[in-house]
N, C-alpha and C positions, 0 to 999 in steps of 0.2 A: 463850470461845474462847481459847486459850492460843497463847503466842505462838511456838511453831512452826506451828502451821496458819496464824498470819498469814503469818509467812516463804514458806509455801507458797501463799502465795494465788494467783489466776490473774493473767497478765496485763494488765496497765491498757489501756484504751481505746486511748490514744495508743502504747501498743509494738506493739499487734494491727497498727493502721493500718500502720505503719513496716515492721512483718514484711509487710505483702499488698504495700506500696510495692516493698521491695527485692522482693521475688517476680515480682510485675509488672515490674517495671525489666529484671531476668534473663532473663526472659520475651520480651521485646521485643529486648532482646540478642541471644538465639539467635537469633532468627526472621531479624532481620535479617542476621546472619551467613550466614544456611543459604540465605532469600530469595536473596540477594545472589550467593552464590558457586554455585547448583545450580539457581534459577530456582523463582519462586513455584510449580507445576504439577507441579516432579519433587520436592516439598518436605512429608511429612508432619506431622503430627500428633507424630505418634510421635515425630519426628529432635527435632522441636525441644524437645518434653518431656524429653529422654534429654540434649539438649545443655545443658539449664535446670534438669539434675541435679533432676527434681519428677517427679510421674504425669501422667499423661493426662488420669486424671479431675480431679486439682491445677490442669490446665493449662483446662480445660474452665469451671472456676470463675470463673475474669479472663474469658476469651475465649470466647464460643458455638461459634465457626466458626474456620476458616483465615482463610477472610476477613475476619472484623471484628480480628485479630490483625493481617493484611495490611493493613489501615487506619491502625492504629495505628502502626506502625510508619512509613506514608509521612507520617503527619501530622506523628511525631517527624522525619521528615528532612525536611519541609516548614518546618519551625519552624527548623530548624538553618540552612538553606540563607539564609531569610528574616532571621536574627541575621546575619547578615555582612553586608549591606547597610547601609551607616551613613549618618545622618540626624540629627547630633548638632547642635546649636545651637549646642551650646559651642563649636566648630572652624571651622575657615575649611573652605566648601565645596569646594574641589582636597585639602583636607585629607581630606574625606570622601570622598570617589573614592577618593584613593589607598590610605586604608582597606580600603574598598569591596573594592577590584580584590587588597588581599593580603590579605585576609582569605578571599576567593574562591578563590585559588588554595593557600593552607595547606589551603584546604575537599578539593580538589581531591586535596593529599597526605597529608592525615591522615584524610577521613571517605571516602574511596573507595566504601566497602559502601554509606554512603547515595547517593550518587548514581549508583551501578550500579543499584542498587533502583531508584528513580525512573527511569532512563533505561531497563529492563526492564519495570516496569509500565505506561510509555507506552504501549507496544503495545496494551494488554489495558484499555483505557479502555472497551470496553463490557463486560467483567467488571465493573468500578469504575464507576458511575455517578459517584459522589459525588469521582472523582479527577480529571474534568475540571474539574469546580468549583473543587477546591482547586488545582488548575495554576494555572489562570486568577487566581485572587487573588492566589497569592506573584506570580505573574507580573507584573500590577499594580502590587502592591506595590513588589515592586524596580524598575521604572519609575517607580512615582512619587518615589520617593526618590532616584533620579536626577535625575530632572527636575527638582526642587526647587533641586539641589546645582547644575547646569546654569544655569539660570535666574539663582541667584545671582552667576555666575559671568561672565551677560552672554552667555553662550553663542546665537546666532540659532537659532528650534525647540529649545528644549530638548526637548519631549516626543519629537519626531521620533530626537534626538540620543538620549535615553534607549533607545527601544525598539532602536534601533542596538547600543548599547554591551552590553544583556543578551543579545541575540541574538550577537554576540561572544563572551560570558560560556558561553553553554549549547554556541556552536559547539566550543569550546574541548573543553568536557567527555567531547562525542563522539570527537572526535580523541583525546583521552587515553586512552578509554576501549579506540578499537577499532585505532588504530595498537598495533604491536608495539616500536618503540621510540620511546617518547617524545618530542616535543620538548621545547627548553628552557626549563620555565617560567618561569625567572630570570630569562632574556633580552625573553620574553613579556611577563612583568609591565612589567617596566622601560620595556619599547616603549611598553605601552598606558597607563599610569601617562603618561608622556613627552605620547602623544600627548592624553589627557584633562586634564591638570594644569598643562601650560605654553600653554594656549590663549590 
């Protein structure tokens, strides 16, 4: 073999992987772009192959369905939602609240798509079997990691005070979502920061 056909050799294992990675990644991208702003149901195939600049049949390779795409993509903002919620050791728990509670609301200004997504697939929970399950676990989750921080904190019922404080968190989201002018998150934050962290 001479050493041009080495230079030409195919790509290694590990660039193939990296290449189906970003693919996928772009993939999930669109989806949630087109999900998000036109609604799962008025949302093909097509748009979001054309928006993930790939084919159809490219696109059919990652994803079988709309659906198992539609999965993916709530599971990625199920993970995103659940990283904000802080449970650090290392920090004084009002420290982790106050985390918590701005890390929730940067969520709030900066990943809009996902939680338009999520707060639109709610409806369509018996399309999604498998999306009440996962509700339910983040759900959990950021209560327990409330509770935890509460608890430490001397707080009486934390757990009661936890499911309080997310139920807050998601009331929030809807108000954002469906009023026409916003209220003041900065002022919000501050409030419930104020009211969780000086107890």
């Amino acid at each position: 073999m001479n050493k041009r056909s080495i230079n030409m050799s195919p790509r290694s294992t590990k660039q193939f992987q990296e290449m189906r990675n970003e693919s996928k990644d772009r993939i999930i991208k669109s989806a949630l772009k087109l999900f998000s702003s036109k609604g799962f149901f008025n949302t093909s195939i097509r748009e979001i192959a054309k928006e993930a600049q790939i084919s159809d049949g490219l696109l059919y390779n990652y994803f079988n369905s709309k659906e198992s795409l539609a999965l993916e993509v709530m599971r990625s903002a199920f993970e995103t939602i659940d990283e904000v919620i802080v449970a650090n050791s290392n920090q004084k728990p009002e420290e982790n609240i106050a985390s918590s509670i701005q890390n929730f609301i940067l969520l709030i200004e900066k990943e809009i798509d996902k939680i338009r997504l999520l707060a639109q697939m709610g409806f369509h929970k018996e399309k999604f079997e498998i999306l009440n399950k996962l509700t339910v676990e983040k759900y959990e989750s950021s209560v327990k990691k409330f509770q935890e921080n509460l608890k430490l904190m001397g707080v009486p019922h934390p757990e009661s005070e936890a499911r309080f404080l997310v139920a807050i968190l998601d009331g929030l989201v809807f108000e954002f979502l469906l009023m026409d002018n916003p209220f003041d998150l900065k002022k919000f934050k501050k409030n419930l920061i104020d009211k969780y962290c000086n107890i």
